[in-house]
C-alpha beads as a LAMMPS data file, in Angstrom:
LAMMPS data file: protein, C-alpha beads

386 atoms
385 bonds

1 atom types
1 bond types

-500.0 500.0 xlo xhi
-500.0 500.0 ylo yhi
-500.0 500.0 zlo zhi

Masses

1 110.0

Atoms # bond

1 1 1 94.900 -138.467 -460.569
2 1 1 97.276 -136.072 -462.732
3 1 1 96.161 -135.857 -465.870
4 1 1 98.944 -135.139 -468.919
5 1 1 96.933 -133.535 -472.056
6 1 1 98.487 -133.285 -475.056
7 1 1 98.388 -130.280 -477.149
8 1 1 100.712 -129.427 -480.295
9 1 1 103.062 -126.620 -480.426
10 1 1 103.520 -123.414 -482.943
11 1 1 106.587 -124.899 -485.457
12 1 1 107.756 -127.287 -482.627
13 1 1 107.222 -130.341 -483.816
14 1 1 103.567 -131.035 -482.801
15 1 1 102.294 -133.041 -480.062
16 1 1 103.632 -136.755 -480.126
17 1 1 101.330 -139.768 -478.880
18 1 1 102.105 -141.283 -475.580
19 1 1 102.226 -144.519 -476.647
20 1 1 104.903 -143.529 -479.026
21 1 1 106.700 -141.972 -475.949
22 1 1 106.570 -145.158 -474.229
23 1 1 107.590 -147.214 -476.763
24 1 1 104.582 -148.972 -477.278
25 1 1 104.652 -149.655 -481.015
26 1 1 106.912 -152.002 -482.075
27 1 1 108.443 -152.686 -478.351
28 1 1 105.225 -154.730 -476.446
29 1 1 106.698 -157.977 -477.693
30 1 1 109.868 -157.152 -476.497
31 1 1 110.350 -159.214 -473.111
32 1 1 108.567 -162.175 -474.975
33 1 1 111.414 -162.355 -477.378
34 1 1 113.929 -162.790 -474.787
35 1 1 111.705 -165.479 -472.949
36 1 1 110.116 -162.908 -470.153
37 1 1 106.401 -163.928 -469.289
38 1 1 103.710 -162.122 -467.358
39 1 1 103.539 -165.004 -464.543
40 1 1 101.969 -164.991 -461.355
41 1 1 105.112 -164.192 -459.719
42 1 1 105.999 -161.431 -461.846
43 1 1 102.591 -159.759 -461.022
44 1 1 103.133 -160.052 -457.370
45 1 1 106.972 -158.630 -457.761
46 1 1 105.455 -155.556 -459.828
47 1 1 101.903 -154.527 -458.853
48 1 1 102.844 -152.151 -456.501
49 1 1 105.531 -150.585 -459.114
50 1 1 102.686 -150.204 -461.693
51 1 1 100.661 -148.003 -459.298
52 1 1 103.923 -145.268 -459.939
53 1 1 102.886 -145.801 -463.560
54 1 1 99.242 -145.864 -464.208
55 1 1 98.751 -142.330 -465.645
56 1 1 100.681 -143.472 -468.312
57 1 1 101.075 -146.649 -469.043
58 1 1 97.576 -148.789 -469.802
59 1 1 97.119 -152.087 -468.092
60 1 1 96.613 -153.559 -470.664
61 1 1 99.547 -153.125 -471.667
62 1 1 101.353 -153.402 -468.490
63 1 1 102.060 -157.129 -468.308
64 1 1 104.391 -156.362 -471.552
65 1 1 106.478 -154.201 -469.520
66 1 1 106.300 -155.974 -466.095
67 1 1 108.738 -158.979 -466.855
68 1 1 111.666 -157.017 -467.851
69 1 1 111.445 -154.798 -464.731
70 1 1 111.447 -157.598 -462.823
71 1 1 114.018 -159.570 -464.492
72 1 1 115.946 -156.103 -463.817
73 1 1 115.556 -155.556 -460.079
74 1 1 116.572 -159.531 -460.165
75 1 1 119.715 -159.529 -461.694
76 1 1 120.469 -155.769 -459.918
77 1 1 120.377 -157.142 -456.528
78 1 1 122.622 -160.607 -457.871
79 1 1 124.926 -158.467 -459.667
80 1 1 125.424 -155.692 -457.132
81 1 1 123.933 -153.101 -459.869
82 1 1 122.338 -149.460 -459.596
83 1 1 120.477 -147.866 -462.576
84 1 1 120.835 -144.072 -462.468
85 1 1 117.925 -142.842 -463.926
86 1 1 117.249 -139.470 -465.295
87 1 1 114.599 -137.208 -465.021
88 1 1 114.093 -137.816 -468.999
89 1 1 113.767 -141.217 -468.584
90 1 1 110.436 -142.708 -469.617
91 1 1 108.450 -143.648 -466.481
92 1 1 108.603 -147.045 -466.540
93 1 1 112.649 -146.910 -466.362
94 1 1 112.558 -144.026 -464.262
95 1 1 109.637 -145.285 -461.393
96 1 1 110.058 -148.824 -461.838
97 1 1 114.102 -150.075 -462.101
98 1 1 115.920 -146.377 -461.352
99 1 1 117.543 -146.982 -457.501
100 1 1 118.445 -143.322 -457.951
101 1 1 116.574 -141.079 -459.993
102 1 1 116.553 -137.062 -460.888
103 1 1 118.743 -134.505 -462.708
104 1 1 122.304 -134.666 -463.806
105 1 1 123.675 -133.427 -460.488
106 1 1 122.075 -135.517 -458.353
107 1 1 123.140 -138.662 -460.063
108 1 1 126.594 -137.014 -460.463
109 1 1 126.342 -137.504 -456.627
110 1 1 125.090 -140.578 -456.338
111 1 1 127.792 -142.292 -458.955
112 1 1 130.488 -141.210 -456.682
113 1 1 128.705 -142.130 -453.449
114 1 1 127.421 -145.297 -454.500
115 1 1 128.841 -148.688 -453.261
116 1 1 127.086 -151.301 -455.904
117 1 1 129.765 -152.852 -458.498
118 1 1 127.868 -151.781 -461.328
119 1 1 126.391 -148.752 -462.569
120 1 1 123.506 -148.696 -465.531
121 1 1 123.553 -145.157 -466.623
122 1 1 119.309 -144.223 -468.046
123 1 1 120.571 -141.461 -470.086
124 1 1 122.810 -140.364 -472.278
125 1 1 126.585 -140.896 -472.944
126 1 1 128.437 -137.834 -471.075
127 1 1 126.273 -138.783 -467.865
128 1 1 127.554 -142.233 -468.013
129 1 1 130.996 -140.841 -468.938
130 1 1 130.595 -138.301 -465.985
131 1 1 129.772 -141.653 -463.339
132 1 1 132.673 -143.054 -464.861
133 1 1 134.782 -140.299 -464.164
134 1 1 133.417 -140.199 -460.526
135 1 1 133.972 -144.040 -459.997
136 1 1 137.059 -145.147 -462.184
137 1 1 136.945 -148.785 -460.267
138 1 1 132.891 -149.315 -461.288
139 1 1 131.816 -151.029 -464.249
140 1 1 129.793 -148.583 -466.022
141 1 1 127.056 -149.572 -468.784
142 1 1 125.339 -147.164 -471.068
143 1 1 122.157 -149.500 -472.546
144 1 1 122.665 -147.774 -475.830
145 1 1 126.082 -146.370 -477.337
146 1 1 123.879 -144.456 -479.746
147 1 1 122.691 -141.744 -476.948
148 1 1 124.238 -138.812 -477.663
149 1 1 123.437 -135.199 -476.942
150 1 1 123.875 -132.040 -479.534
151 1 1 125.189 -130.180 -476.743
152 1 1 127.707 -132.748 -476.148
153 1 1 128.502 -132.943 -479.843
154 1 1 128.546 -129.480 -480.181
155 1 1 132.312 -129.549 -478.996
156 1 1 135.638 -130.700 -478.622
157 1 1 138.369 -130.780 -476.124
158 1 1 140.396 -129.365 -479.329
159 1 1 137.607 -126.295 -478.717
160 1 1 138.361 -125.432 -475.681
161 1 1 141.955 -125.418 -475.912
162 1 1 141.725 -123.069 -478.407
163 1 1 139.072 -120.702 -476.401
164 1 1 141.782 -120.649 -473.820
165 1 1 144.580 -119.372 -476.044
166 1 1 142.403 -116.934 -476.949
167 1 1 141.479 -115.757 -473.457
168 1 1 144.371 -116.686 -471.318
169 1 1 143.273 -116.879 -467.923
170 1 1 139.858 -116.716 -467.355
171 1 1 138.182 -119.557 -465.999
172 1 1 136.882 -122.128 -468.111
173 1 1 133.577 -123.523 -466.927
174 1 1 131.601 -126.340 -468.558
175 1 1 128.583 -127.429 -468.493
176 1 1 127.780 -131.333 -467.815
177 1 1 126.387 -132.212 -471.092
178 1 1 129.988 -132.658 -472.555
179 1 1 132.545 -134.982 -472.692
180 1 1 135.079 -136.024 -470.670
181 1 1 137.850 -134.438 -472.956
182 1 1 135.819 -131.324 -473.138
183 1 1 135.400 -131.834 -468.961
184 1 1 139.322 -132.690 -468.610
185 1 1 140.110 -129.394 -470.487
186 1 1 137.743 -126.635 -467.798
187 1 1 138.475 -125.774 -464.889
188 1 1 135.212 -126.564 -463.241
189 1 1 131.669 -127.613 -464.484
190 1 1 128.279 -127.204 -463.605
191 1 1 124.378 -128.184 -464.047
192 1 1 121.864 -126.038 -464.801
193 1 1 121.442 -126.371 -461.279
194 1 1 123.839 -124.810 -459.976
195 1 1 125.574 -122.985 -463.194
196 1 1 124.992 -118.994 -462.162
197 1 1 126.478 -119.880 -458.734
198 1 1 129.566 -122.122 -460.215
199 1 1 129.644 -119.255 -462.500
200 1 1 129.718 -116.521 -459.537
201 1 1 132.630 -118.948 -457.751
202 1 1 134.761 -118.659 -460.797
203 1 1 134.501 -114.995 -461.201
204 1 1 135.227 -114.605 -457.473
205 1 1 138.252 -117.071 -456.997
206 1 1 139.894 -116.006 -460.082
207 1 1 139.078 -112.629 -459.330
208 1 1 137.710 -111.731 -463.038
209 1 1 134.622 -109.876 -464.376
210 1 1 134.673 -112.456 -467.454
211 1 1 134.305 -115.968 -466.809
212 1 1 133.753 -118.644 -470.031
213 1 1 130.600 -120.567 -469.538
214 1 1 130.385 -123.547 -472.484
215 1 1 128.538 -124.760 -474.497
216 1 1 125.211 -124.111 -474.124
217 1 1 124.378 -120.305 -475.521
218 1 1 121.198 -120.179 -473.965
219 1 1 122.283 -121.248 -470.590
220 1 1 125.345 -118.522 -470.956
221 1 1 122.791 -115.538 -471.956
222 1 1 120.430 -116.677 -469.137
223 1 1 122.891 -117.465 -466.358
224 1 1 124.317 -113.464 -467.627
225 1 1 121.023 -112.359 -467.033
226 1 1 120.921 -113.608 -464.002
227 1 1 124.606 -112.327 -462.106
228 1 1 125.647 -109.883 -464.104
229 1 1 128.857 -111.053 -464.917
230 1 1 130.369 -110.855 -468.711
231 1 1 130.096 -114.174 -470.081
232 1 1 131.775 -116.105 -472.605
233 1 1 130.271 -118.508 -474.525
234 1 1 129.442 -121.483 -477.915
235 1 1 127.156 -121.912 -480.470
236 1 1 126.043 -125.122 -478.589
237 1 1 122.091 -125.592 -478.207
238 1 1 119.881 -128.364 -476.913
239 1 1 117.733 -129.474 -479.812
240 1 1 114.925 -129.959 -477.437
241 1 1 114.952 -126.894 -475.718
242 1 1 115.763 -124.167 -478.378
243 1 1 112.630 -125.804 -480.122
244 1 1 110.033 -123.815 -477.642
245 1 1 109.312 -119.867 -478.110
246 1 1 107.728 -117.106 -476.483
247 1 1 104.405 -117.526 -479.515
248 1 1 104.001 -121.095 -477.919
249 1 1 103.683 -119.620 -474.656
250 1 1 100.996 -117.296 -475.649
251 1 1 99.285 -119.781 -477.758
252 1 1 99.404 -122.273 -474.539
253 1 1 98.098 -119.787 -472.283
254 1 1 95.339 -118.279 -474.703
255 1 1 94.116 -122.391 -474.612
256 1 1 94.038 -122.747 -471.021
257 1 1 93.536 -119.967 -468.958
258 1 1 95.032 -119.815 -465.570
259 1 1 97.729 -121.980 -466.411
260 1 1 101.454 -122.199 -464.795
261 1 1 104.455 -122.154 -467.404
262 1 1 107.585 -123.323 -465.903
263 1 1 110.805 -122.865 -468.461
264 1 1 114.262 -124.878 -468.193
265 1 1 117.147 -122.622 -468.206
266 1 1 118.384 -124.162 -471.736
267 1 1 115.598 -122.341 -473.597
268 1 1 116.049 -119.120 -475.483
269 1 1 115.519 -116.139 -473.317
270 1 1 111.975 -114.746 -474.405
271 1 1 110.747 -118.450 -473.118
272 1 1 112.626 -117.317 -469.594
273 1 1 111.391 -113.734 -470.027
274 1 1 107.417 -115.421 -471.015
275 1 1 107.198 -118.031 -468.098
276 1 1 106.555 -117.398 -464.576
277 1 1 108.989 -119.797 -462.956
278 1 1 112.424 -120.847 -464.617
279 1 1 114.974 -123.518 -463.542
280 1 1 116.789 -126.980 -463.417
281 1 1 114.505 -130.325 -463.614
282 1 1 115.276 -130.397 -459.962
283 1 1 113.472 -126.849 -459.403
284 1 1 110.883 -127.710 -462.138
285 1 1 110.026 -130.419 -459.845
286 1 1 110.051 -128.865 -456.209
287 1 1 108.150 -125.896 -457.640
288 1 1 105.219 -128.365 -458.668
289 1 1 105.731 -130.181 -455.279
290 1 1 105.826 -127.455 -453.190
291 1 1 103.146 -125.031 -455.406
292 1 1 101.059 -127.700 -456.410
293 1 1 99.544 -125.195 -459.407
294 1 1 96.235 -126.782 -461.144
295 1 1 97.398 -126.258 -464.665
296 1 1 100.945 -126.309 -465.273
297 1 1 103.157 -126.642 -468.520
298 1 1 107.431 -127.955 -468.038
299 1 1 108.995 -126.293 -471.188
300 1 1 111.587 -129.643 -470.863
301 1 1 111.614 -132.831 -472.487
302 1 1 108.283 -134.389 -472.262
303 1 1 108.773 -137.443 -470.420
304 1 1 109.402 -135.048 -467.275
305 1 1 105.723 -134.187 -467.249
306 1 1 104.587 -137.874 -467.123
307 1 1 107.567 -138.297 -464.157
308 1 1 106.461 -135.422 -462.137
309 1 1 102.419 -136.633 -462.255
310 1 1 103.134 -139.518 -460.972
311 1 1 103.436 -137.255 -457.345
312 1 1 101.359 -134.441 -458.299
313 1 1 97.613 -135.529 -457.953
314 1 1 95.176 -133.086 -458.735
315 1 1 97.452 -131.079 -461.104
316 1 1 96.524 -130.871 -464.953
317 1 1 99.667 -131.262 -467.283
318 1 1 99.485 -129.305 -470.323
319 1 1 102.065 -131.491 -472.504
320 1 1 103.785 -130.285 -475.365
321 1 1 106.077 -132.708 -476.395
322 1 1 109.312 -132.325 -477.159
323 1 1 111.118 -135.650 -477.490
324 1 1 114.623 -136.261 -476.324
325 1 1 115.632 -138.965 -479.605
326 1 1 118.922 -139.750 -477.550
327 1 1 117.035 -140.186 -473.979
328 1 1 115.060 -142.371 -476.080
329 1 1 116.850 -144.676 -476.984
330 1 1 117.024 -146.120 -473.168
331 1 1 114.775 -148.824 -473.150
332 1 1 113.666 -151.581 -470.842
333 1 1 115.162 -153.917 -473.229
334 1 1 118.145 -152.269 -474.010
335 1 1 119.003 -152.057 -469.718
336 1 1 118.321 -155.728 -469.721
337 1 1 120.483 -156.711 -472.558
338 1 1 123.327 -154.680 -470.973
339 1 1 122.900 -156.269 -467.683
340 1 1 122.872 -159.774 -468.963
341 1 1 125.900 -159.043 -471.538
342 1 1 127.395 -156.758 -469.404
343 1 1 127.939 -155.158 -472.566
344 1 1 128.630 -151.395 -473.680
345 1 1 131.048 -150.501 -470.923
346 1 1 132.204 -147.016 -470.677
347 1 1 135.731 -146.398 -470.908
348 1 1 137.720 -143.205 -470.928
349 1 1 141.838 -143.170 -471.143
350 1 1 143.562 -142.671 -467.629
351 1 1 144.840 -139.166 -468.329
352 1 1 141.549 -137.654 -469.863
353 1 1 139.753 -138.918 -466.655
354 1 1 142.185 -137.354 -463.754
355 1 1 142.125 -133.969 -465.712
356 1 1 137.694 -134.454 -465.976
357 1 1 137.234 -135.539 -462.877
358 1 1 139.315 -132.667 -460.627
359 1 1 136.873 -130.467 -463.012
360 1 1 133.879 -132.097 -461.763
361 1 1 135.138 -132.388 -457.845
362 1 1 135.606 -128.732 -457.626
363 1 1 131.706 -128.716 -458.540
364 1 1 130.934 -131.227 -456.023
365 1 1 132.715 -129.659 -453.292
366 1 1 130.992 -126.823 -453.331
367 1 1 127.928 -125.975 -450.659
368 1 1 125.232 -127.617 -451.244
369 1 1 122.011 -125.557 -451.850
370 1 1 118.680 -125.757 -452.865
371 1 1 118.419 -125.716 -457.080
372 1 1 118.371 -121.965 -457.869
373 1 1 115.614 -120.724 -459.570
374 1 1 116.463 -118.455 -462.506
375 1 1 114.932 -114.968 -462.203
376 1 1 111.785 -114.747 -465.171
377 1 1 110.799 -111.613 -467.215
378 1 1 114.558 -110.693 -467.420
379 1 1 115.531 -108.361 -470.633
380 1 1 118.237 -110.414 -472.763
381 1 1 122.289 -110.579 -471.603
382 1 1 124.396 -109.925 -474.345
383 1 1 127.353 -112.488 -474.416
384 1 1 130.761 -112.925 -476.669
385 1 1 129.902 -115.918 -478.392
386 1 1 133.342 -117.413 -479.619

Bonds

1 1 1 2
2 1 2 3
3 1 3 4
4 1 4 5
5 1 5 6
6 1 6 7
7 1 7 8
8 1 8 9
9 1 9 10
10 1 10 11
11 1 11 12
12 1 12 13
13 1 13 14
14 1 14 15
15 1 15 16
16 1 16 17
17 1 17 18
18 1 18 19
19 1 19 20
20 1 20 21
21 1 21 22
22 1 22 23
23 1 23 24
24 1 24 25
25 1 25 26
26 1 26 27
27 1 27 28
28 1 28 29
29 1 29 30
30 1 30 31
31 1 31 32
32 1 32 33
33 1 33 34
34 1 34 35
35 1 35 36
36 1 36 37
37 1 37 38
38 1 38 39
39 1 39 40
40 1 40 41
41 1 41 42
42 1 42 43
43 1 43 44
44 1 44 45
45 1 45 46
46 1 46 47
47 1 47 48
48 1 48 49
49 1 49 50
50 1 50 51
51 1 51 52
52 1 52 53
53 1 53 54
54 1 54 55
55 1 55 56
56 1 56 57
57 1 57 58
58 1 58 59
59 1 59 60
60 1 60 61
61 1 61 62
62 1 62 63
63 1 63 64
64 1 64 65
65 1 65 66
66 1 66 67
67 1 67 68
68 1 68 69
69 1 69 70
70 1 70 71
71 1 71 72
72 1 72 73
73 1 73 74
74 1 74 75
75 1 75 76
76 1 76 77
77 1 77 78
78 1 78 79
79 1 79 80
80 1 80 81
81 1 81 82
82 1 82 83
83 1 83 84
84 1 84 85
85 1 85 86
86 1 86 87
87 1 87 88
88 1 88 89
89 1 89 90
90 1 90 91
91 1 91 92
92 1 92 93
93 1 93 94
94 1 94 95
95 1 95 96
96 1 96 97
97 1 97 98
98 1 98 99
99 1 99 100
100 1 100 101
101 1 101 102
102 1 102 103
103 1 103 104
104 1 104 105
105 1 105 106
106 1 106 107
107 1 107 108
108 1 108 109
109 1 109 110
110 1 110 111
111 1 111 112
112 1 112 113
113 1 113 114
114 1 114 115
115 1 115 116
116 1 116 117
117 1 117 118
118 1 118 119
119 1 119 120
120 1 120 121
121 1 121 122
122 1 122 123
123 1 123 124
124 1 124 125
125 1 125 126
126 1 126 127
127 1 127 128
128 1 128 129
129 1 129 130
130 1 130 131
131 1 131 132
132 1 132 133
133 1 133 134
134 1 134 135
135 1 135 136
136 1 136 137
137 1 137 138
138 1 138 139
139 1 139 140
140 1 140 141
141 1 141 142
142 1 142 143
143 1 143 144
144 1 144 145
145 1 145 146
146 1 146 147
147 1 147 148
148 1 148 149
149 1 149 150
150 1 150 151
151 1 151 152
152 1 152 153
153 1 153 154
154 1 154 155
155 1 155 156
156 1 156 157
157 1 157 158
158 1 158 159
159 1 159 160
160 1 160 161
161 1 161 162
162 1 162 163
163 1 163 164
164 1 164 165
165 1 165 166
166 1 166 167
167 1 167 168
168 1 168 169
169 1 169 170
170 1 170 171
171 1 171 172
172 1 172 173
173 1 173 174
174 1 174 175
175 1 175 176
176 1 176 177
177 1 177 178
178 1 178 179
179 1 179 180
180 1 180 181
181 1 181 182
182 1 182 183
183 1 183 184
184 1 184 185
185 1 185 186
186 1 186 187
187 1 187 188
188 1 188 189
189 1 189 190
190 1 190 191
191 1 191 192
192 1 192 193
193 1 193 194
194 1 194 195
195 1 195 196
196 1 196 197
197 1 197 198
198 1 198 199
199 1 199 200
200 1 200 201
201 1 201 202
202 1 202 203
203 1 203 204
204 1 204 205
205 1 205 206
206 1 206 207
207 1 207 208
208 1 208 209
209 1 209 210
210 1 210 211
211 1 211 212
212 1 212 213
213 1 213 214
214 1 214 215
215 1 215 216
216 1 216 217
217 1 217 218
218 1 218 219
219 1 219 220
220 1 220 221
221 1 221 222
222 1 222 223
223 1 223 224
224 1 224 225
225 1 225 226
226 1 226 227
227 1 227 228
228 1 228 229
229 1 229 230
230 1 230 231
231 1 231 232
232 1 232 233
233 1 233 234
234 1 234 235
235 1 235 236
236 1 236 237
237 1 237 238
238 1 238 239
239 1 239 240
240 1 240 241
241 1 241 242
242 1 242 243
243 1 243 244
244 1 244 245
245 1 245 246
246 1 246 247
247 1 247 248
248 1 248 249
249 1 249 250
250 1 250 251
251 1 251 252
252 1 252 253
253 1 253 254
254 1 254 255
255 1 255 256
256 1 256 257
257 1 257 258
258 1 258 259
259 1 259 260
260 1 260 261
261 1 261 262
262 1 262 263
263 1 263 264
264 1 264 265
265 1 265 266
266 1 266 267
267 1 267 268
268 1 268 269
269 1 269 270
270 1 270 271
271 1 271 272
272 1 272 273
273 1 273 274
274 1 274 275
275 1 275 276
276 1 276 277
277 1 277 278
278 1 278 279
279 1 279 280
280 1 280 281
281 1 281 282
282 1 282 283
283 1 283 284
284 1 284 285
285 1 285 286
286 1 286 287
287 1 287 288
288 1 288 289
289 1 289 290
290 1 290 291
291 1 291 292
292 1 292 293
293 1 293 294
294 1 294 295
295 1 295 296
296 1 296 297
297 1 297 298
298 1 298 299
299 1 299 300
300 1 300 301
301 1 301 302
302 1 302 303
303 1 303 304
304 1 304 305
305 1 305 306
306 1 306 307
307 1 307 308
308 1 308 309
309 1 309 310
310 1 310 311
311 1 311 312
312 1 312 313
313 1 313 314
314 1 314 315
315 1 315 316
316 1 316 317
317 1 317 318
318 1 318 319
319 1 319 320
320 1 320 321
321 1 321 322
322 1 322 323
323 1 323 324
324 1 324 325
325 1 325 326
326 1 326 327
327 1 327 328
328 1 328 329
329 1 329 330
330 1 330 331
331 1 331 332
332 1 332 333
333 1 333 334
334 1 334 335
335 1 335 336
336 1 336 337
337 1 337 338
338 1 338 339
339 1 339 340
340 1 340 341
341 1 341 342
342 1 342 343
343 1 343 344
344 1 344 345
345 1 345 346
346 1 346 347
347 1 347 348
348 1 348 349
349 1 349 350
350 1 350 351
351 1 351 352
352 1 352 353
353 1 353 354
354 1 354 355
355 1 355 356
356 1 356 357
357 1 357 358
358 1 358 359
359 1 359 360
360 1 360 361
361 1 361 362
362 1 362 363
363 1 363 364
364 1 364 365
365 1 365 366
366 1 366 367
367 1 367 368
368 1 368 369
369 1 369 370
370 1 370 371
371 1 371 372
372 1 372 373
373 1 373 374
374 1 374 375
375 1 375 376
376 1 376 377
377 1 377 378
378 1 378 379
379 1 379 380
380 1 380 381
381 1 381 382
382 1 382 383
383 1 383 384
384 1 384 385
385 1 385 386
């Protein structure tokens, strides 16, 4: 069985307690309150969903979670309903109730492919604003309109209109975590999986050597590092990711020798230049599915690590934790309540949504390839920030 150890980090925050992640205190009680039980039918329905689980959640606390997952999958299958769930997710949303589950371009994807009526976005506003975008005629639910993203908050559509009257002409692209007025304002956007090859396509069909890249500064300076190309970029940061440094890294691997430290391309670049593999949640994963590597760290958002043991026995998780307070505030409860109130639906003015989602189709319509891995032990890209 994977194991996830926790260990704190050097001015990061510290380690966090699982049951904290899982939102054990304070939460156990909460399908009770809305008249769930742990029944003999419910066990039957979920026993074979709490085997994804078991590394992380305790039985004995599983029959607390058990009867809103399967009041979930219920009213999903009567309502015609798909939950999109997020590599960030905690596990119980993301093994248990997610019909599709991984990084923000694969459930970009599945939100326009999809042919339920209803789509539960487990994450955070832009994604559901982003499956909105991609199916106008769905009903889209976020479970909590307080799930934001500093990246996303970073900037405005008003931003980028004035970044392109100051730089008339080169290509505008944006990364995912935004809005949709930020979105309907680029000319294309990308994921970190794919952002130094959307990057590479601008510079080549607009025939430029500069190419705007917003608003993430550390995925601009990385994806720089990475093709060469003169980027343009924000002060935008992920306030999970520009928490880890290069003196955690050495701390980590002075504590456990041997191990594996894989970096997401939103971290500063001495983490990039530090760990020995680099790339989207996607990569992150098929590297420890492919590699299988006995000790391994994800510099991400902890509830990856518990997502990715659930399919890597035998590998040892070295866990610093990093929370995600806006993934966070997803919740078992919170996905029920929406489906039963069909509440918080996601709505974005008819204009605003043509202009974001030509933006994101230009993404989508280009080749599909395997997540890139970022190159590691690069020196640092210097890039205009605006």
């Amino acid at each position: 069985m994977a194991r996830i150890i926790d260990v704190p980090l050097h001015e990061a925050g510290g380690s966090c307690d699982p049951r904290a992640v899982h939102g054990a205190w304070g939460a156990l009680d909460a399908a009770a309150r809305r008249g769930l039980l742990y029944t003999p039918e419910v066990k039957v329905e979920t026993d074979h969903l709490y085997e994804r689980v078991r590394h992380v959640i305790p039985s004995i606390e599983w029959p607390a979670y058990a009867p809103l997952i399967a009041a979930i999958n219920r009213m999903k299958r009567e309502k015609n309903a798909v939950i999109l769930a997020h590599n960030y997710m905690t596990s119980e949303i993301f093994h248990c109730v997610g019909d599709f589950r991984g990084d923000s371009l694969q459930l970009a994807r599945e939100a326009a492919e999809t042919d339920a009526a209803i789509i539960v976005q487990a994450g955070v506003h832009f994604m559901a604003e982003t499956s909105k975008v991609l199916a106008p005629e769905k009903t889209v639910l976020i479970p909590d309109l307080r799930a934001g993203c500093s990246l996303a908050a970073s900037i405005t559509g008003a931003d980028v209109r004035l970044i392109k009257q100051r730089y008339p002409g080169v290509p505008v692209v944006t990364y995912v975590n935004t809005s949709a007025d930020v979105k309907a304002e680029s000319d294309v956007t990308c994921t970190s999986s794919n952002a130094a090859a959307v990057v590479e396509w601008a510079a080549r069909t607009w025939n430029t050597e500069r190419v705007i890249l917003i608003p993430d500064e550390y995925l601009a300076k990385n994806v720089a590092a990475q093709t060469g190309i003169k980027i343009i970029s924000w002060h935008g940061r992920c306030e999970v990711h520009e928490r880890f440094t290069a003196q955690d890294i050495a701390e980590m691997r002075d504590a456990h020798p041997g191990l594996v430290v894989l970096a997401h391309p939103e971290c500063p670049p001495d983490v990039m230049a530090a760990a020995d593999f680099a790339g989207s949640t996607a990569a992150l994963q098929t590297y420890v599915d492919e590699k299988r590597p006995a000790k391994v760290v994800l510099l991400t958002e902890c509830s990856m690590s518990d997502n990715v043991a659930a399919t890597a026995p035998g590998t040892d998780f070295i866990r610093p934790c990093n929370l995600c307070p806006h993934m966070k505030r997803i919740t078992l409860e919170g996905i029920y309540d929406a489906l039963v109130e069909m509440k918080h639906e996601v709505i974005i003015p008819e204009d605003v949504s043509i202009r974001a989602r030509r933006a994101i189709q230009r993404m989508l319509d280009l080749p599909k390839e395997k997540p890139r891995a970022f190159k590691v032990g690069m020196p640092e890209a210097a890039v205009e920030l605006v």
